[in-house]
N, C-alpha and C positions, 0 to 999 in steps of 0.2 A: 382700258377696255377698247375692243374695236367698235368699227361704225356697224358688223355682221353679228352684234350683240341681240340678243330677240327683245326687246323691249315692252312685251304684253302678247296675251292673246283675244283672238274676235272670236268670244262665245257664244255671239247669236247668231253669224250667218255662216260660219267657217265648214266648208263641204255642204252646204243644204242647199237644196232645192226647191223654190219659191214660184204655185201655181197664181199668176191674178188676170184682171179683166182690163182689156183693154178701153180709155176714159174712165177708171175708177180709182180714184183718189187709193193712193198705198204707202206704207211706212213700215222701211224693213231693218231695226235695231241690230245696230253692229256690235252693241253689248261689249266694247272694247276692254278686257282688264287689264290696266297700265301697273306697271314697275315703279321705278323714278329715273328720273322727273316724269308728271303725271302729264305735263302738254306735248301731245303729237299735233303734226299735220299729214292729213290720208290724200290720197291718192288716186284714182281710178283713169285708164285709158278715157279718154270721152268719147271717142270713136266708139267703142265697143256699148257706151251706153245706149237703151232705147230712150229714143225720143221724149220727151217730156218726165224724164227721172234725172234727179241731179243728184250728189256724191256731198254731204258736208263734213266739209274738209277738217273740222274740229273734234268730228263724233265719230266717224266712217259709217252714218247713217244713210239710206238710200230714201230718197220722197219725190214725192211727184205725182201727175197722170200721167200712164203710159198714153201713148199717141200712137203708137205700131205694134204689130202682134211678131212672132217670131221666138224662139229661143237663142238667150244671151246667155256666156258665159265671162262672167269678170272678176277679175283679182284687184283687191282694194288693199291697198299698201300704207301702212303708219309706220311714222319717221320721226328723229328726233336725234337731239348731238349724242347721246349713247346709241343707237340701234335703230333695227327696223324691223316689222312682223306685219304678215301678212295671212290673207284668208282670198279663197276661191268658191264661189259660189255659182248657182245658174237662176235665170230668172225665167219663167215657161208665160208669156203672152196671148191669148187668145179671147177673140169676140167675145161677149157674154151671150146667152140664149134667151132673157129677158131683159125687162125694162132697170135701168140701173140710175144711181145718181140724184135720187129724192130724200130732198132734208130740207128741215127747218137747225134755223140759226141756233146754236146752245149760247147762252149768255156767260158761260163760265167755259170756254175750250182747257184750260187750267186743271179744271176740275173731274174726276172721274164720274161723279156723281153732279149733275148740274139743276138748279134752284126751275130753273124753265121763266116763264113770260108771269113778271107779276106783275097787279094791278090794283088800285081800288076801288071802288065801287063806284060807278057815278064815272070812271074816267073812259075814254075812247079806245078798244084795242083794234089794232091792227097788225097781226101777223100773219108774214110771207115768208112763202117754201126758198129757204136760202137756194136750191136749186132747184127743177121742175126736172120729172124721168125723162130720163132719154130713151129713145126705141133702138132695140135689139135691131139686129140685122136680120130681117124678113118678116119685121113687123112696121105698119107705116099707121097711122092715124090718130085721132085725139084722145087724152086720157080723160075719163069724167071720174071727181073726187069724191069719195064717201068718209064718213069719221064714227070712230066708235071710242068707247059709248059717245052720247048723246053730248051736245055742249049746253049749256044752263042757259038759264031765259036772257035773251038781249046779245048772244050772238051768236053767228052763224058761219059757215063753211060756203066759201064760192065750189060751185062741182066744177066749174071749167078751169080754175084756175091753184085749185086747192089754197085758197089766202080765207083767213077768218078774221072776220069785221063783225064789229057793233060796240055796243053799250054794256060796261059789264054793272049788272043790276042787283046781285045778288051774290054772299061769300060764298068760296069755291076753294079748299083744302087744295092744296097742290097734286092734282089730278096729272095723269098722262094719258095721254090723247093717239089712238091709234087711224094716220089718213092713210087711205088705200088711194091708188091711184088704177084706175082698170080701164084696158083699151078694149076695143068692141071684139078682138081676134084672141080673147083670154087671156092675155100677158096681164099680169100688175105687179105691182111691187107698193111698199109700206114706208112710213117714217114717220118719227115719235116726235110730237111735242107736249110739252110742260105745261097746264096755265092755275095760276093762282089768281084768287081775287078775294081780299079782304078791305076792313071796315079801317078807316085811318086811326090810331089810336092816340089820345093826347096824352102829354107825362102827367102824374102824378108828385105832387110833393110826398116827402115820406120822409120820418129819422131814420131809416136803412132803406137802400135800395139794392136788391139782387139781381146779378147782371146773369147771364147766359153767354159763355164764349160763344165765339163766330156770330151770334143772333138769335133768329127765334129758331128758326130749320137746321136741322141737322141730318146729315146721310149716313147710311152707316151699312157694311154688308152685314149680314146673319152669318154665325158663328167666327167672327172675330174679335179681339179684345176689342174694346175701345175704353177711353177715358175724357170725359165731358167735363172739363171746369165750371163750376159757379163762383161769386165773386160777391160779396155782401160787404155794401160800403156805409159808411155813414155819412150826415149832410151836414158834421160840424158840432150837433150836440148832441153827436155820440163821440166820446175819446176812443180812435184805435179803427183800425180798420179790420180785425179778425174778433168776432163774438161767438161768444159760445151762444148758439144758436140748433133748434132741430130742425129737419128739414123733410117735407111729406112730398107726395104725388098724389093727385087728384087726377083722371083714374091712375091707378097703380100703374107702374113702371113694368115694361116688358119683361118677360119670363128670363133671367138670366141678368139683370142689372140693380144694382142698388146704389144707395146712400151710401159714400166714407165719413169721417167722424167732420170733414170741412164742408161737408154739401154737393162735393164734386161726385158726378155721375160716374160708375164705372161699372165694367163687367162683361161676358160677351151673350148675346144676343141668339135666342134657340130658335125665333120662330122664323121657320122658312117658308116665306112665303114672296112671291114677287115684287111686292109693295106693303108693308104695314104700317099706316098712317094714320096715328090719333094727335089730339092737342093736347098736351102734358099741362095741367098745373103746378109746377114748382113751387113749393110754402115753407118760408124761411122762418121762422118762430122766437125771438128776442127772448132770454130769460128776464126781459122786462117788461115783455109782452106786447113789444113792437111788432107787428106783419109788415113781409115784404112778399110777394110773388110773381113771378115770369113767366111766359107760357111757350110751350115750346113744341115744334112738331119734330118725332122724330120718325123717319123712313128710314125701314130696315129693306135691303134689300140683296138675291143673289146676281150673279154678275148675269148679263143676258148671253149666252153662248150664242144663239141664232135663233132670228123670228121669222114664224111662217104666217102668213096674213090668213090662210085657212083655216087655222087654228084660233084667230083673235074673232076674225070678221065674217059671215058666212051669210 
């Protein structure tokens, strides 16, 4: 074979054209599909890059913050001792027209779906805007923060700073928290945080205990499959780690999931709605008439396309 072999193609950015805002975090998937051997290294002019977007050289993924406005056009090149293949793209630069660049921290970047800020009762939270908005170009002055809905008794929302302090006093299901940030010239912009606060819970002895993969929380979208393991052990004097056992829901299990003959959860999920969040009783039932149970939240939710803060906050 020669080294003019095409070695894969870039089916995410191959001929497109990429509109973003200038200082706003971007990630442009080069979706490489390799041949063999599967490792390349890519390529890109750096000259031709804008400013604060770098090239990695394992994926031929593009990240960064832009820092200049402009249109680029770049060819990103993978290589390897078979071949080479390449893709051409453009990337289109310009201001933003409002305020951009507000977020709180996700504790799980990992994860599509993230758990948010948890606590327990009685302990001190203190969460801050991993960033504060930035003003558009022709907009200058301070932002004052609002939060919707309401936060529970014992904390509060600074408005100059959008950070939330206090005492968290009372349980609170894994809620999302919608801050506005709004300048006095009508520009705002929005960002979501998570906050949990439960009761600390001490273990129980038991001849079986039923565990809950990943934990008590689970995320999940609406109308995709999914399958949730349970796991029912014994503490020694029970011989065998698999028992014929039945297993309930305290309330019922969402429209479209059930029990399998092991306790494992599976099934896909009808209700479409933006968040649906109850605390599951799991009841494990010993044909010896041992109980074991687990409790579990499950959030069903669809993916968020785009949020208008006019729409949440008014």
């Amino acid at each position: 074979m020669t080294k003019d072999t095409k070695v894969g193609t870039f089916k995410g950015c191959d001929g497109r054209k990429f509109s973003m805002m200038n200082g706003v975090q971007i990630r442009i998937p080069a979706e490489l599909m390799l041949g063999c051997p599967k490792s390349v290294e890519c390529r890109v002019d750096k000259l031709l890059l804008p400013e604060g977007v770098a090239l990695d050289p394992d994926t031929g993924d593009l990240s960064g913050v832009p820092k200049q406005t402009g249109d680029f056009e770049l060819t990103i090149e993978a290589y390897n001792s078979v071949g080479s293949c390449s893709c051409t793209l453009q990337l289109s630069i310009s201001n933003p027209d409002f305020p951009f660049g507000f977020r709180y921290r996700v504790h799980r970047p990992d994860s599509k779906f993230h758990p948010g800020h948890q606590y327990e009762i009685g302990e001190c939270v203190q969460i801050v805007p991993e960033s504060l908005p930035q003003c558009a170009p022709g907009y200058h002055g301070q932002f004052e923060f609002r939060i919707h809905p309401s936060l529970p008794d014992g904390l509060k929302l600074d408005p100059e700073n959008g950070a939330i302090k206090g005492v968290a006093k009372e349980n609170l299901r894994t809620t999302q928290f919608v801050v506005r940030a709004l300048q006095h010239m009508g520009a705002d912009c929005c960002a979501i945080v998570r906050i949990k606060v439960a009761v600390k819970v001490e273990s129980v002895h038991l001849p079986i205990i039923l565990k809950i993969q990943d934990g008590e929380e689970q995320h999940f979208e609406a109308g995709k499959s999914l399958f949730l393991k349970t796991e029912l052990k014994g503490d020694g004097s029970v011989r065998g780690d698999n028992f014929c056992a039945t297993y309930s829901s305290q309330p019922a299990l969402p429209k479209g999931l059930a029990f399998d003959e092991d306790g494992n959860i599976w099934g896909i999920p009808h209700e479409l709605q933006l968040i649906v969040e109850k605390i599951y009783v799991i009841r494990a039932v010993h044909v010896l008439s041992w109980e074991s149970a687990a409790n579990i939240s499950l959030i069903i939710q669809e993916p968020i396309e785009s949020l208008d803060c006019n729409d949440i906050i008014h």
